[in-house]
VMD Tcl script that draws the C-alpha trace (Angstrom):
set ca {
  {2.23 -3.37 11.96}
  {0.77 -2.28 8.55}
  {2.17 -0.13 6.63}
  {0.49 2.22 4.73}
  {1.12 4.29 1.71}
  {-0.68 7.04 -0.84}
  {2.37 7.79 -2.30}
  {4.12 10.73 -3.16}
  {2.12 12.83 -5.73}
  {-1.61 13.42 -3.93}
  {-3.66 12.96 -1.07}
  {-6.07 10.09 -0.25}
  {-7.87 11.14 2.60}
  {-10.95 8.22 1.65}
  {-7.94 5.51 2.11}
  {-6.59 7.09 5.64}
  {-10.04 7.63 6.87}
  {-11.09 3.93 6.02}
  {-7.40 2.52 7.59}
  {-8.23 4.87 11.02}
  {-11.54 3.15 11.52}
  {-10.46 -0.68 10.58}
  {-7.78 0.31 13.46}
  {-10.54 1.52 16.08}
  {-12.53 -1.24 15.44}
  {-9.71 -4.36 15.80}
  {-7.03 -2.48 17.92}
  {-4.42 -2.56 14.48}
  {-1.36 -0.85 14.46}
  {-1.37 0.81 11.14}
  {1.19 3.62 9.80}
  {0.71 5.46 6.91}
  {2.52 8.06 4.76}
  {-0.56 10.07 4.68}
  {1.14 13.06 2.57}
  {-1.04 15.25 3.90}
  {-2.66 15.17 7.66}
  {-5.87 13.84 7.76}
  {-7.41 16.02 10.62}
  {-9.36 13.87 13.25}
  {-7.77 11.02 13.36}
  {-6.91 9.11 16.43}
  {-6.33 5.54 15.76}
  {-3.66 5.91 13.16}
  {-0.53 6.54 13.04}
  {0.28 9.94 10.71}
  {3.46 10.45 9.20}
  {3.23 12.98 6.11}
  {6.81 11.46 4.63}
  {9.25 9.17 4.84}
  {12.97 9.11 3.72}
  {13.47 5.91 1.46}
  {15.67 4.81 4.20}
  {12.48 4.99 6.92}
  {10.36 3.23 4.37}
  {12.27 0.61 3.92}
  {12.80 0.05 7.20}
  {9.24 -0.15 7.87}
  {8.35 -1.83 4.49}
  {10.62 -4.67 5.75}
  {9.20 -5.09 8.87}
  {5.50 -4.40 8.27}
  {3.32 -7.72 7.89}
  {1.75 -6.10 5.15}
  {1.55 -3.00 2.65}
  {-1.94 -0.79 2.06}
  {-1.61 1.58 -0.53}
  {-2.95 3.17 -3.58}
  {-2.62 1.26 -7.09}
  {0.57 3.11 -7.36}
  {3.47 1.36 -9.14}
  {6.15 1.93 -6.92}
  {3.97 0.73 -4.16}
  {3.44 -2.83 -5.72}
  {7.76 -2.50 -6.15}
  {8.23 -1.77 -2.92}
  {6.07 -4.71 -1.70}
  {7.63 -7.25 -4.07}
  {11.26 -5.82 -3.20}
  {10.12 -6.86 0.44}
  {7.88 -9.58 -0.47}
  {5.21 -8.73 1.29}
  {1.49 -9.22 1.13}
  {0.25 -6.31 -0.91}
  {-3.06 -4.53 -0.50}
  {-4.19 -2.25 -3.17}
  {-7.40 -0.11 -2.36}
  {-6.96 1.88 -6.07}
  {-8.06 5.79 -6.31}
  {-11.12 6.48 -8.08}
  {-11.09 9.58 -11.10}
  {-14.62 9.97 -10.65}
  {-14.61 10.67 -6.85}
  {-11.94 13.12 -7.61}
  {-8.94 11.04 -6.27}
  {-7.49 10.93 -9.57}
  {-6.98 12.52 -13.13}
  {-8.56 8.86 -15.02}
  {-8.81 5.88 -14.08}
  {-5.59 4.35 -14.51}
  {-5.51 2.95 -11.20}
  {-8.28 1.17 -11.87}
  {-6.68 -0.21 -14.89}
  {-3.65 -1.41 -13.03}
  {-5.72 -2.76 -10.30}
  {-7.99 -5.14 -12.58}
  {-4.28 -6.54 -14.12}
  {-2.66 -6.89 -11.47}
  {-5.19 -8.52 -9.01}
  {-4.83 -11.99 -10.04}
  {-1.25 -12.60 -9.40}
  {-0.28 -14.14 -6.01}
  {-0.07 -11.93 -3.17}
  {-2.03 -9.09 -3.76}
  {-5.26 -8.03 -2.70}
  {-7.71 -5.45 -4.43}
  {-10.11 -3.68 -2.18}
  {-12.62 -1.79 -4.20}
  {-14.60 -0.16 -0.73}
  {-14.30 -0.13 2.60}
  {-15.60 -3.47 3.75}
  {-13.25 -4.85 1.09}
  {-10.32 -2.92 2.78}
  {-11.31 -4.18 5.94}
  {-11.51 -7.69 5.28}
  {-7.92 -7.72 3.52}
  {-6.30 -6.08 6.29}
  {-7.56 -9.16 8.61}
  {-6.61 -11.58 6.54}
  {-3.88 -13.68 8.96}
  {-1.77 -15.73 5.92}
  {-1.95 -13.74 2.60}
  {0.81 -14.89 0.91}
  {3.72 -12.43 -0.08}
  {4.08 -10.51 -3.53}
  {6.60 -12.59 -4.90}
  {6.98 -11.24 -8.55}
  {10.38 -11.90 -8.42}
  {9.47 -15.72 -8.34}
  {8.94 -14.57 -12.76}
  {12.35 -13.93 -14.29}
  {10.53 -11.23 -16.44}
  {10.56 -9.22 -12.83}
  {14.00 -10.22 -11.15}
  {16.05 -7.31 -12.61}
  {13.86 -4.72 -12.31}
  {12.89 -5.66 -8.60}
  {16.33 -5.52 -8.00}
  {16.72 -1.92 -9.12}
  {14.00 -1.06 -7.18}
  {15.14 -2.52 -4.03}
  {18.54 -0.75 -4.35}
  {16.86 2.90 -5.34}
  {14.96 1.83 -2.03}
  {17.60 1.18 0.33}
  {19.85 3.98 -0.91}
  {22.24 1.82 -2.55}
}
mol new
graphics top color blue
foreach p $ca { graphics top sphere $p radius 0.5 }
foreach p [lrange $ca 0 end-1] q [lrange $ca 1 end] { graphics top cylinder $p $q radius 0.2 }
display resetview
């Protein structure tokens, strides 16, 4: 299963639309925190929330995390070390306030692990990707207590 998120603050009906038809087309079990219902969808797997305690349920066993270029998405990921897609929102399309997602996409897409996608096609191939290696930022010691914070806010502890 992949899990996909948009996070908790707006909509991305471009990034549930694209994840519904790279399920049609190579029979993927995808679920996504969509926020808000995405109307004519039949391949994906809806949910407009999660508790913290569902997410990280499925963030653990998911074989990889979709989501905006959302910080707490890229924690959530490394808390679980998994292999971390990140299809950002785009200001100009009207996903966004600025471009900040952008921003963190271009840092953030060198280190090991995760995956931008900057269209569809892009998406596509990333979610068919067999071995992607995990997001493993806990592997720097910069990240270790931080991650750690994030993974207990996570799983309610």
């Amino acid at each position: 299963m992949i899990l996909a998120t948009v996070g908790m603050q707006l909509p991305f009906p471009r990034l549930i639309r694209a994840l519904d038809a790279i399920a049609a087309r190579h029979h993927l079990h995808i679920l996504a925190q969509a926020l808000e219902p995405v109307a004519g969808l039949t391949h994906l797997d809806q949910r407009t929330s999660l508790t913290p305690a569902e997410f990280d349920a499925l963030a653990r066993d998911c074989v990889m995390i979709v989501g905006h270029a959302g910080i707490g998405t890229m924690l959530s990921a490394a808390a679980h070390a998994k292999p971390l897609v990140l299809f950002p929102r785009v200001a100009a399309l009207g996903e966004h306030r600025n471009e900040h997602q952008r921003a963190t996409a271009r840092q953030f897409g060198t280190h090991p692990g995760i995956t931008i996608a900057h269209d569809e096609r892009e998406l596509e191939q990333a979610c068919l990707r067999d071995r992607t290696a995990p997001y493993r930022p806990a592997e720097q010691p910069q990240f270790r207590a931080l991650i750690d914070r994030v993974a207990d806010f996570v799983s309610g502890h």
